[in-house]
N, C-alpha and C positions, 0 to 999 in steps of 0.2 A: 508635856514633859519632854527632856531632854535626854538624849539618850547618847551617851558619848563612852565608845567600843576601843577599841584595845589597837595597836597600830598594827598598820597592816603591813606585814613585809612580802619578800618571795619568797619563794618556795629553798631556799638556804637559808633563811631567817635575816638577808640582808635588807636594809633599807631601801627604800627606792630611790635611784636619782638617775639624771641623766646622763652624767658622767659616767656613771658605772652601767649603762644603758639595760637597765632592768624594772622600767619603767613597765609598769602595765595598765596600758587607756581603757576605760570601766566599757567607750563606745565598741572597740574594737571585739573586745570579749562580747558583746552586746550582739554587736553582726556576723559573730562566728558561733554565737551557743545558745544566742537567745537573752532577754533578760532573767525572764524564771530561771532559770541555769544561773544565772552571777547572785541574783537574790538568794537562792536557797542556799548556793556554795557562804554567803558570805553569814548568813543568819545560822548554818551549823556550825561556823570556825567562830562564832563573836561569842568565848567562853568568857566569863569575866576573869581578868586578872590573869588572860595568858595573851600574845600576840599572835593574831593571823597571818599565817603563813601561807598568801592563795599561789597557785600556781594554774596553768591550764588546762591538766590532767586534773584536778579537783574541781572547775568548773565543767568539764564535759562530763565528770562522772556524774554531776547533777543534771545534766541533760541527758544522760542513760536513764537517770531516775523518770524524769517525763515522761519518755518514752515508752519507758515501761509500766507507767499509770496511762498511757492512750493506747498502748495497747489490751488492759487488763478492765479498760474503759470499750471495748469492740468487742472482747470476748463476752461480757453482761450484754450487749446488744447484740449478737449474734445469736445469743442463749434467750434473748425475750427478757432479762433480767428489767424489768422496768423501773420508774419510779414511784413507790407506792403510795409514798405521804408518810404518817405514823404509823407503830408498826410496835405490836405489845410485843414482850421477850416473854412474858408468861404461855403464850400462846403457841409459842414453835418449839414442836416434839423432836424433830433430828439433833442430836448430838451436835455434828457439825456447826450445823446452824447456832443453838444454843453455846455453843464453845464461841465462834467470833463474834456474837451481839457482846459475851463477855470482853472479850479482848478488847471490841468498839469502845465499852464503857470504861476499861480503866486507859485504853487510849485518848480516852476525850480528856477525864481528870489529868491527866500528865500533859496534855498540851496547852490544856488552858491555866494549868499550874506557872507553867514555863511563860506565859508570854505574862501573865499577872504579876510575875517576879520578875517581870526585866530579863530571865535567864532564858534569851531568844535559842541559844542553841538547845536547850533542853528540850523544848517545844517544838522544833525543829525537829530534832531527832528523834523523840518518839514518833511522830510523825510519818517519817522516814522508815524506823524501822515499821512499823504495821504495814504501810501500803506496801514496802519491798517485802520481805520475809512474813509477815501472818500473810495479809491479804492476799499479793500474788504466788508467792512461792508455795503457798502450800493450802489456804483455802480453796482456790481460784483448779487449783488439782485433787480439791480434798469432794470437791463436789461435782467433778465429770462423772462419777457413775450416776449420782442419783440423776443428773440432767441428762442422761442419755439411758436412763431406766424406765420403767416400765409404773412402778408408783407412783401415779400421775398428782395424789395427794401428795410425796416429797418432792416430785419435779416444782410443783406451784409453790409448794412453801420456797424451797431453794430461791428458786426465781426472786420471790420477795424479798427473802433475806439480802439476799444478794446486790441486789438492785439499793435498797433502804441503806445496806454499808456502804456501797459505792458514793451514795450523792453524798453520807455524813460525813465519809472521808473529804470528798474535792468542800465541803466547808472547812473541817481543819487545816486542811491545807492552803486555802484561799491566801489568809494574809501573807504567806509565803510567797506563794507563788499562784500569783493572781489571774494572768494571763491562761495557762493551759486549765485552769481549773473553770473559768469562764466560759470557755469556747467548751468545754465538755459537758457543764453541766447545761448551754444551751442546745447540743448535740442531744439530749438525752428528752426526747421532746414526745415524752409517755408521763403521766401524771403531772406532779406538782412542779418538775421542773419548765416545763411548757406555761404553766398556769400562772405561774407566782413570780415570772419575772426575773432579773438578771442573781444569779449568784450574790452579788455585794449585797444587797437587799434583803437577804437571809438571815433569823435567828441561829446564831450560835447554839451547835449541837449541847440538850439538856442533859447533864450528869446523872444516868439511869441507877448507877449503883448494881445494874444486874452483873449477876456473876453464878454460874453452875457449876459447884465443882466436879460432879460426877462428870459433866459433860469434860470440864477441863481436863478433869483426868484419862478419861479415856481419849480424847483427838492427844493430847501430850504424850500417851505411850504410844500411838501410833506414828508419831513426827517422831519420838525418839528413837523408836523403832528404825523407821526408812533411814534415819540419819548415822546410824550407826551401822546400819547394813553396808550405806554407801561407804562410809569411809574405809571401814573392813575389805571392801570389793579393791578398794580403790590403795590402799596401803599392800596390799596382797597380789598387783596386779592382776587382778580378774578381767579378762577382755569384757569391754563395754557393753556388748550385744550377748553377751551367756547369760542367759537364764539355769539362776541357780536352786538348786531343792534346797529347803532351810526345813529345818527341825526346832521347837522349841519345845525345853526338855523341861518334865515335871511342871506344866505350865499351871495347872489346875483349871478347873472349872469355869471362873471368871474372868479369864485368859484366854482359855479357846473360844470363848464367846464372843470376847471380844474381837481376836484374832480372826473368826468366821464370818462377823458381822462389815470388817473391814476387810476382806479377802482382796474384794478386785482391785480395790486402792495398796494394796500392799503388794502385791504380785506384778502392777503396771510401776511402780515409782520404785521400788525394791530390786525390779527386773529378776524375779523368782521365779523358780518354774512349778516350785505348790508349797504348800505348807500341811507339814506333818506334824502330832503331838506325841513325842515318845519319853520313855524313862531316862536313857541314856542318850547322850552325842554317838550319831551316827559312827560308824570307820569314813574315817579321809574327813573327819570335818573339822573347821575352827570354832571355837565358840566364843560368843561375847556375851558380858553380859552390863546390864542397864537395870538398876536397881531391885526390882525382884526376878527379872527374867533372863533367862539364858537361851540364847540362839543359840542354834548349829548351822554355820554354811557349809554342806560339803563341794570342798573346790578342788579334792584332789586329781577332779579326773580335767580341770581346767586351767588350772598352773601350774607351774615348773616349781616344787617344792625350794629347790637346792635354790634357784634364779631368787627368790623370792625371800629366802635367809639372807642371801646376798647383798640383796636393794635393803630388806632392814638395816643389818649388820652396819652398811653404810652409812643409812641415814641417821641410826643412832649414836654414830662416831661422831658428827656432824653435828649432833647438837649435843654432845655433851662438849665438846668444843666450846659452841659458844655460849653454853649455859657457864661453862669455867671461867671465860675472858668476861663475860657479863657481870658473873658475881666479885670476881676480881675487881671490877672497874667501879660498882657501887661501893667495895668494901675500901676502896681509894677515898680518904673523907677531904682531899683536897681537890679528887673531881667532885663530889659532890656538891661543896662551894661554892666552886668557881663556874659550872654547866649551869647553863640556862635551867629553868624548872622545868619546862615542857622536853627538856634533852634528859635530863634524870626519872623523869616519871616515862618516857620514850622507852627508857633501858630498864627500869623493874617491869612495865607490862610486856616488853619481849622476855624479860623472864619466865612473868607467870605464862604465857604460851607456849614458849617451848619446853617449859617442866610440864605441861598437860600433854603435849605433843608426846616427849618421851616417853609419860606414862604409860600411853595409848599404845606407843609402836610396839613397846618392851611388853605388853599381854600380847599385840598380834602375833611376838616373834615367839613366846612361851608357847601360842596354841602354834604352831609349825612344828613342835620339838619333839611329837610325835608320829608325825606324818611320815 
């Protein structure tokens, strides 16, 4: 089959020519980022029906990604994560554990969806997001307590799991980016990657169908958790290094359980200094909340109240700003026209972000209004 993708321009959406010397040589990017870096830059931008716009800051950001699948590839070998061969998802008791065998299975259906349909970047980008954001950003951290604990039954299962999604990963990955996933999965030379010969040679990871929801739900309120602690730390200017007391208020029963069961992973990524369960928000705290649950940070004894209505106050001027000139410029039906589609669809998705942005800042700046 033939496979003929979308034109490629620069990164301004002009054509390439010499004349206008914005030429960019495939060998040149080659010897500066790698080939895996141009493959995977070019196979997330080949959306159908829009043009690629490469530039060199989007091929190096795919060599960030390498990067950070060889080093998330060291940290399994550091930890004994080995390779174990097959690996039943009925079998493994941790939470965690059974939370990313789920994520692995609907990651595999969505890549091998994408490359079946032609639609390389779909495939691509799930892809992308699991190994960046599930795998390393937050599995790969979700599982240092039990690997440096004392349950030597969760250390081994971890190990397993761990090891089993790394190799399934570098197969979806392969057809992308052939190179760094070869040289790692012969690096990984404990089981069936030692035994069974070069990567290329590999069946295709089998659509397990496994999925836990209890597991998903509980690791999802604790990523939501972390995630919203940070951004609150981080909108509120909280100095980086304060460990903060959080309170979560009326949590119930199946909450503090939770909460208890995930202590050390929340208190290290959260940067907390405990976690309490009371009726009311503390004095001096902010509260956020995430669908049934309401945090209390108290930060009054660690930022500058007034400083910190201020940086709001700003940055909410700021984007109501450009949420005005934005919606102005869609409600223009002669930009809408005449703009490229990938420039009008550009301008409703910074819409829809920075209406979530604002949402976000205008509760931070509400819980300030009594401090």
């Amino acid at each position: 089959d033939v496979y003929i993708h979308a034109l490629v321009l620069d990164e301004k959406g002009q054509k390439m020519s010499k004349s206008k010397g914005n030429v960019m040589d495939p060998l040149d990017l080659i010897n500066e980022y790698g080939a895996d870096a141009l493959r995977f830059a070019m196979s997330r931008l080949a959306g159908q029906g829009r043009n690629i716009r490469l530039s060199k800051q989007v091929v190096e950001g795919n060599r960030n990604f390498a990067t950070k699948l060889w080093n998330a590839a060291r940290f399994a070998e550091m930890n004994e994560c080995g390779a174990p061969g097959t690996l039943d998802p009925a079998t493994v008791e941790s939470p965690v554990n059974r939370w990313i065998l789920g994520e692995l299975s609907a990651c595999v259906a969505e890549v091998t969806k994408g490359i079946e349909d032609y639609r390389f970047n779909d495939g691509a980008g799930a892809v992308y997001k699991f190994i960046w954001n599930t795998f390393c950003d937050w599995y790969l951290e979700l599982i240092k307590p039990l690997l440096g604990g004392m349950d030597d039954a969760a250390k081994a299962e971890t190990r397993l799991v761990c090891g089993y999604v790394l190799d399934e990963t570098l197969k979806l990955l392969h057809p992308f980016m052939p190179f760094i996933t070869e040289e790692l999965w012969e690096r990984r030379a404990t089981g069936r990657a030692y035994d069974q010969g070069f990567l290329m040679k590999q069946d295709w990871p089998a659509f397990t169908g496994f999925h836990d929801d209890a597991a998903a739900k509980e690791m999802n309120w604790v990523i939501d958790l972390v995630t919203e602690l940070r951004s609150l730390r981080n909108d509120l200017g909280v100095p980086a290094g304060a460990k903060i007391p959080l309170a979560l208020v009326n949590a119930g029963a199946e909450i503090e359980e939770r909460a208890m069961r995930h202590e050390d992973v929340l208190l290290r990524l959260a940067r907390l200094d405990g976690i309490a369960f009371t009726e009311t928000a503390p004095e001096g705290a902010v509260t956020a909340v995430f669908g049934e649950t309401v945090a209390a940070l108290s930060i009054a004894d660690f930022v500058d109240i007034a400083e910190a209505r201020k940086r709001l106050d700003k940055e909410l001027g700021q984007l109501e700003k450009d949420i005005t000139g934005t919606e102005k410029k869609l409600g223009n039906a002669d930009f809408v026209a005449r703009a490229p589609e990938e420039i009008v669809e550009e301008n409703r998705q910074r819409l829809v972000d920075w209406s979530a942005r604002r949402e976000k800042l205008q509760l931070a700046r509400k819980g300030l209004e009594g401090l």
